[in-house]
Structure formats: C-alpha cells, structure tokens
N, C-alpha and C positions, 0 to 999 in steps of 0.2 A: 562736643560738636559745636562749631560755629554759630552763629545766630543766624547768618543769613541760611546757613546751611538746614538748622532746625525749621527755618520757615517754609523751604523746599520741600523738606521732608512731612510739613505738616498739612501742605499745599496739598500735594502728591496725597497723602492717606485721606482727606478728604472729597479728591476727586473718588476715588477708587470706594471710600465707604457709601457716598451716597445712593450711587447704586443700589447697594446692599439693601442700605437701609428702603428705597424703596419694593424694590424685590422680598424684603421681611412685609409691609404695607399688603402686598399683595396675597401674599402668605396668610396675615392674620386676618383676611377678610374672610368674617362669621358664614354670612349665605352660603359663600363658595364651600369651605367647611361642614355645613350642614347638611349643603347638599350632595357634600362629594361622601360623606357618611351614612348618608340615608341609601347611597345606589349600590342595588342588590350585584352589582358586579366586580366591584370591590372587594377583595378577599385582604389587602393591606389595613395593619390597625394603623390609626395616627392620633396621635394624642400629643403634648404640648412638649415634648422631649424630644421629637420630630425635629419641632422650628428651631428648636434651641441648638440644637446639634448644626441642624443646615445654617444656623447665623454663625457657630463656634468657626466652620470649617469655614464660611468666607473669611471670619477674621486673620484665620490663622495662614490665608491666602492674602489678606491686606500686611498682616505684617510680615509676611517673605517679601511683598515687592518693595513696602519702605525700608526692609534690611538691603534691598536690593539699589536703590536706589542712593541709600546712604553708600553703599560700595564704589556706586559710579561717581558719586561726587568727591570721595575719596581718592579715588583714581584721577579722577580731573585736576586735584587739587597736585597731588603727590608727580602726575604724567603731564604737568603743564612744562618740564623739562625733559629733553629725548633720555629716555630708558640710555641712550648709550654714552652721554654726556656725562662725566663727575666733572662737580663744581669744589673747589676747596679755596679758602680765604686766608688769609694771614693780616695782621694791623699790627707793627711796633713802636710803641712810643718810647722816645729818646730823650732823657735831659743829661747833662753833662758839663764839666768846664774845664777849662783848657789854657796852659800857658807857655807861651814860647820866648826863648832867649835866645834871642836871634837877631839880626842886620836886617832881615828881608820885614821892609815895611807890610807888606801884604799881609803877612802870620800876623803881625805884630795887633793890625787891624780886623782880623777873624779870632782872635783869641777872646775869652769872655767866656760867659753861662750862655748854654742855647741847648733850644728845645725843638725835636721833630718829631716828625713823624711818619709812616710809610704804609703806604696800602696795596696790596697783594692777592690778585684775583686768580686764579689754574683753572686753565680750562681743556680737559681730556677727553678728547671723544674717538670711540672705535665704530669703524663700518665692517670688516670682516671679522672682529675678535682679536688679531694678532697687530693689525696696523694700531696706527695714534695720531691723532692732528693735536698737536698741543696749542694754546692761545694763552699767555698770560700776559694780565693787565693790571696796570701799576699805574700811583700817581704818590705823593708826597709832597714835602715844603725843605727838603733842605738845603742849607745852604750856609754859610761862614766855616770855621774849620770842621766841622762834618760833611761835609763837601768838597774838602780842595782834595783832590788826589793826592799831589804830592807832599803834604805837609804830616803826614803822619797820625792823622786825624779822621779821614775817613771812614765810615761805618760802613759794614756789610749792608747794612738796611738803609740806606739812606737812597734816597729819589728826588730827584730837582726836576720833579716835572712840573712844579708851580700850582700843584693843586687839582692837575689838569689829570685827565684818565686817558692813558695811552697805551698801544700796542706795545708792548715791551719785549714782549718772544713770540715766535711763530713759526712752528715748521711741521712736519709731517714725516711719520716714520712708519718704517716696513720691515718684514723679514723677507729674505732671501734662501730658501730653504732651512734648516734647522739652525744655520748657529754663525748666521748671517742677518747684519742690518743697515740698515741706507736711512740716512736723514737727507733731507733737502729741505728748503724754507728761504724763506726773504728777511729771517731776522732770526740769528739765533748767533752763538758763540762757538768757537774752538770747542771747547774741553767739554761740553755735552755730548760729542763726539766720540769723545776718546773711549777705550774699551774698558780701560785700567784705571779705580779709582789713585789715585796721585796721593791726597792723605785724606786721614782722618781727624783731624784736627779740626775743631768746627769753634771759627775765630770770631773774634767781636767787629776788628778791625781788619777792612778790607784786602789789606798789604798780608795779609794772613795765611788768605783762601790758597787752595792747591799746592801747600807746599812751599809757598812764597809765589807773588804774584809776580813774576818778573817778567823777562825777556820770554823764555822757554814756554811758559803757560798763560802769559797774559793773552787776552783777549778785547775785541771788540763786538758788540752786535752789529751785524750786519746781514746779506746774503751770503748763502753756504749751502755745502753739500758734503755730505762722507760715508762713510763706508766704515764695521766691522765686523770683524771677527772673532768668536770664542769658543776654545775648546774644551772639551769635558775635563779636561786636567788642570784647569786654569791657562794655560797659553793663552793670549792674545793679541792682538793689532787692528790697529786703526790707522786711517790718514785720511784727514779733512781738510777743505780747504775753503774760504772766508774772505771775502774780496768787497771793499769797502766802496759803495757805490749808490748807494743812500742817502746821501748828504748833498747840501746844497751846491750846487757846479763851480762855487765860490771857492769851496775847500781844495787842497790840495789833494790829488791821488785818491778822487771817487769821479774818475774817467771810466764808469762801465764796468760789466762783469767782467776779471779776471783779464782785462786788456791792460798793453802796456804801461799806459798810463797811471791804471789805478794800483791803490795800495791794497795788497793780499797777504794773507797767513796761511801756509800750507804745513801741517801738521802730521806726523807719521810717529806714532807710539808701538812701542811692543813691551809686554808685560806678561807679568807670571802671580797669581794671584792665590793664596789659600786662606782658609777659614783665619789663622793665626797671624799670618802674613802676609804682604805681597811686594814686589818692585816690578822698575819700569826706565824706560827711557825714550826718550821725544828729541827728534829732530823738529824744528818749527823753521821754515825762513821764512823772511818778512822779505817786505821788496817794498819798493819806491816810499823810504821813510817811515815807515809803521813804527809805530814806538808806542811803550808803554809805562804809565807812571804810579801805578799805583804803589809797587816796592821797588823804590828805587831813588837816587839820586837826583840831582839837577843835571847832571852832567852825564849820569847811566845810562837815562832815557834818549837821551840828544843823538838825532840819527841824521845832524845836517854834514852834507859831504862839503870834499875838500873843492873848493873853485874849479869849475869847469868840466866839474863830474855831474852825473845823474843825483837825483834823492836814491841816501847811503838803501843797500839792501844789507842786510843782517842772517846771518848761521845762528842759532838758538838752539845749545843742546843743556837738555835737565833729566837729571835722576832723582828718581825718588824712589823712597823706600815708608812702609810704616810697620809693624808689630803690638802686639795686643793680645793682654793676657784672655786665658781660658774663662775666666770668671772676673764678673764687675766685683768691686766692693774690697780690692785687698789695694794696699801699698805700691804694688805694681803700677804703674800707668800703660796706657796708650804714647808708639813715639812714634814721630812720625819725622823723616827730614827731606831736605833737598838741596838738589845745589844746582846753578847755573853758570852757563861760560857763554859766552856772545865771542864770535868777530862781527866785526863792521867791514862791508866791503870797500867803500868809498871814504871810509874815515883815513885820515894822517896818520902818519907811523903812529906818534906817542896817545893817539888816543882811540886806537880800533878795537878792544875788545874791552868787556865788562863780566864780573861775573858776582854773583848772591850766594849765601848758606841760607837756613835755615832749620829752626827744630819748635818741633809742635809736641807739649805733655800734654795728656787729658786722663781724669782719675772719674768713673761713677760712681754713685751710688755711694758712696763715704758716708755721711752722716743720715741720708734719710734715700728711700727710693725715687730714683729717676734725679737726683741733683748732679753737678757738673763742676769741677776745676778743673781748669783750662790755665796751661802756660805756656809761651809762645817767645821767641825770638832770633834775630839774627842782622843780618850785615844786605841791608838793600843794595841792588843791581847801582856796583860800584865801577867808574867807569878807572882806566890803570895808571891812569895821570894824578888822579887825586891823594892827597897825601892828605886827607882827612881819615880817620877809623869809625866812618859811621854805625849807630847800633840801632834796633829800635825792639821794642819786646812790652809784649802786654798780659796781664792775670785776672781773672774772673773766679766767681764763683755765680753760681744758677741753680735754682730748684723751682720744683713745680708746684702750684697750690693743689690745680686739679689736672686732668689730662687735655685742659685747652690752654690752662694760663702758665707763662714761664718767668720768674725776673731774674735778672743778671744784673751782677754788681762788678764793672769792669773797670782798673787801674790800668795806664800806658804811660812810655813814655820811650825818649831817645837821647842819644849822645851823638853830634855832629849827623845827623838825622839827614838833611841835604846835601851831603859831601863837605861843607865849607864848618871851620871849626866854630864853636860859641852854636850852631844852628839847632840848638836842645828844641826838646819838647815833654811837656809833662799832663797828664790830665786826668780827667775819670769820669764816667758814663754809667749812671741809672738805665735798664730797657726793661720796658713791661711787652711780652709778645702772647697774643692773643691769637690761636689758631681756629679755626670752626669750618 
C-alpha cells in the first residue's frame, strides 16, 4: 500500500479507535463496577472477560472499516479511469542506416545513420457494450529517409509529428443488427473499414502493409464513413468512403466533405475468409488527384492530367489473397500476395494506367516461441511508360524477451526503386517495441 495511502488508513483507525478507547475508560471505571455488583437486582455475572470481549468485538469492527476503507481507496485509485475506457500504449525505438545510388539529390542527402522514435497511445471506450469510439494518439521525431515516403525507406512506425501529441485516429463504431457495422469519424482510413483482412504479412517497411501499399489499398487519414458486412460462412463486403477535407484551404482537393472539389476514396471490397485462408477484391476510385506513394514509383503515383482537363480521377482494382499453415513452428510459411492495376481517367494515352505484385512470407515460432521471419517483396505501383524493372523487398527476423518487449532485426533494399535506372537502395534497421 502506498504511503499516502497508509496514512489514510492510519488516520481513519484512529478516528474510529478513540472512541473505543474512551468507551473502555468508561467501562473500567471501579465505583460504577462496584456498585453495579453490589445491586441485588442484577442476576448478570461480570468479571474482566466481559471488557475484554466487548473491546475484542470493537476491534474487530475497526478493522472491517480500515479493510473497508482500504477497498475504497483502491477503487479510487484503479476507478480514476471510466470502467469502460481501455487504455493500451506502444513506444518503438528505431536506429538504422541507409544508402542510396541514385541521381536524386534528396535520397542522396537523407541517407546516413538515424535514429527515432514513435509513441502510441489507444483509446477504446464502449457505452452500450457492442459500440466503440476509438481515439488514438501519437507523436514521434522522424524524419530523413525514415520518413520520405517514396524513397523506400519508410518505417511502419515512424511519426513526424515533431515531438508533439496529436490526434491521430478517431471514429466511432456500431452494429447494425447481428452481422452488420457502420464507422463514421473525422479521422480515420480506408481499410479499417474493409471486412476482409487483405494480408498477413506484418512488414517492417511501410510499402509493405496490406498486401502492398499501392493505388487499390493506399489510404489517407482523413473524414469517413462505412459500412459492413459478414456472414457466418465467411462471405463479406464493405464500401467506405474518405474525403479529404482536413487540411489547410491552401492544399489542393480538401474543398469540403465529399464535394466536387475535394479529393475522396471510395472503396467497395468483397471477400471470403476461412481459419486457413482467405481472398478478396477492392474496387477503390480516387477522384480529383488522390495519389498515393508509399509503394510506388515517381511516375506510378503521379495523377496530374492531360492540359485542360480536371485533376486525373483514377479506377483502383486489387486482389488479394493469403494462406497459412494449421500449425506455427514448421517449414511451411504464411503467404500472402497481391496485385494491382489502376487506369487514370485524365492521363495521356502512353501513361494512363499503373499496376504492383507483391508477395509477403512469414515463418513463427522457429527457433524459440513467439519469434518472427518475415520476407517480403515486389515491383511498386509502376506507371506503363517506364522502361525501368523497379524491385524493392525487405527480411527480418523478431523474438520476444518477455510478453511486452519485441526487437527486430530488419535488412531492405531495391533495384530501380523510383522507376528511373541506377535509383537503388540498400539499408537496415535495429527496432526495440515496447507494448504496456
């Protein structure tokens, strides 16, 4: 128990014994005693086993209420956050180094040793049991190539929010009779939406996530709303939709919710899911310029139309598929792949559509329980003009010390990485992840 708390408690039993003790005072006084023994109408004996009893039973009344008391200070302690609130934290620290051979002055100038870090706050709270307002808050330091999007170097965990604690996701969820859900929020992404996990692959490197970040499953935070559904057989579908309207009036295509002007992602998945396996496929179109760069080229990403057109809109279709043995621990991996095809509506003949592979291995439990190899790669969101064969693919290995701490030890690297030839990259990344 606490100190402050022991003084409460010591507080508290002494309000409550003094009493007692004068109440015993009264008791042991002789005259009253003497005379209450001398009166012939008395038939009760009383002898010194009497008091001792009558002070045993107050005590054993003082120590119920300071057990009682300790309960409520417990409570206060444990109930100073709502009963319906869970809190969960993550903190990953990053060093790594990195080198590029390449033309583009920029890589040239983020290449180097560097170190971050990312902090990760979840906040889930239910008011009828079945709903969820989720609130997560993040802040971090990164920045050189662990931060550029497009350079191949990007970390899942990385945060440039300068240090600073900021809203990072926010939305609110619900069912809709048994096997129905609805998100709506002012900050949230695409593919929290979707019904059907896309892969299993769980990457070191951003370009990684969902099967490959491209055209099809990239996302933005922003406002959003959607909708699913799932069946007891696995059957599913979803369609969300994400309209970029958050951002400064400066930017381009954050004219408002879901208005012409603004940039949106509308997303419609159907998928078929079992314990072994599952697949899926995703219509997404963007509109007024939406582009995405995490896997992908210089030229993939590029959604500027032809003169005298609107900002290009884009068709975004992906498959995916994953598979996953009955049991951890054998030869077998986890696979997971994907693949996308974009047109561009507004682009030029020679350069309107784009399309990604990918393939995601993952092996557990190998050498000790709960450890992780992870191998990953493929051909980023390649626009059809480029006569470059960009590649990019990264390997880890992870184990656990205890059930809160994780380190990964991750190698990456690419070939024509930006579409243009010579645009390599090579590097590797220490991460220490701390969950609580």
């Amino acid at each position: 128990m606490k100190l402050f708390q022991q003084m409460l408690v010591a507080s508290a039993a002494m309000s409550l014994v003094a009493p007692i003790t004068a109440q015993a005072n009264d008791l042991m006084n002789l005259e009253g005693m003497n005379s209450y023994s001398s009166s012939k109408s008395s038939s009760k004996k009383i002898d010194s086993k009497t008091f001792i009893n009558d002070v045993n039973e107050e005590l054993v009344k003082v120590n119920g209420r300071v057990d009682g008391l300790e309960a409520e200070l417990n409570d206060f302690e444990a109930g100073s956050f709502s009963d319906t609130t869970v809190l969960d934290s993550k903190v990953v620290f990053s060093v790594g180094a990195a080198d590029f051979t390449t033309t583009s002055a920029d890589a040239n100038q983020n290449e180097g040793v560097a170190a971050q870090y990312s902090y990760t706050m979840n906040l889930n709270s239910s008011f009828t049991g079945d709903d969820n307002l989720y609130i997560r808050l993040k802040t971090g330091n990164g920045a050189g190539w662990m931060a550029e999007k497009d350079e191949g170097g990007y970390l899942s965990s990385t945060n440039t929010n300068g240090d600073e604690i900021k809203v990072d996701k926010l939305w609110y969820t619900f069912p809709v009779g048994e096997r129905q859900t609805v998100w709506v929020g002012p900050k949230i992404e695409n593919y929290y939406m979707h019904a059907t996990t896309p892969s299993l692959y769980s990457p070191t490197l951003k370009q990684f996530t969902l099967g490959g970040n491209a055209a099809a499953y990239g996302a933005s935070t922003n406002s959003g709303l959607g909708w699913a559904y799932k069946a007891d057989n696995g059957f599913a579908v979803s369609s969300n939709v994400v309209s970029k309207q958050n951002k400064s009036s400066t930017d381009a295509g954050t004219n408002g919710f879901l208005t012409k002007e603004s940039s949106h992602s509308w997303a419609t998945q159907v998928g078929y899911t079992k314990p072994q396996y599952a697949v899926s496929a995703i219509v997404n179109y963007k509109y007024n310029g939406w582009k995405d760069e995490y896997f992908s080229t210089t030229n993939g990403f590029n959604r500027a139309s032809v003169s005298g057109s609107p900002a290009s809109d884009s068709t975004n279709i992906g498959l995916r598929a994953w598979l996953r043995p009955e049991e951890s621990g054998t030869a077998m991996p986890s696979i997971s792949v994907g693949y996308d095809i974009s047109d561009i509506q507004y682009g030029a003949d020679t350069v309107d559509s784009t399309d990604m592979y990918f393939v995601g291995l993952g092996w557990a439990d190998i050498f000790q329980a709960d450890d992780k190899i992870g191998v990953a790669f493929g051909q980023p969101q390649t626009r059809e003009d480029e006569t470059s064969d960009p590649f990019a693919w990264e390997a880890y290995y992870s184990f656990k010390s205890n059930d809160s701490t994780e380190y990964r030890t991750t190698i990456f690297g690419g070939t024509d990485r930006n579409g243009t030839a010579g645009d390599d990259v090579s590097g590797a990344v220490f991460q220490t992840t701390f969950k609580f």
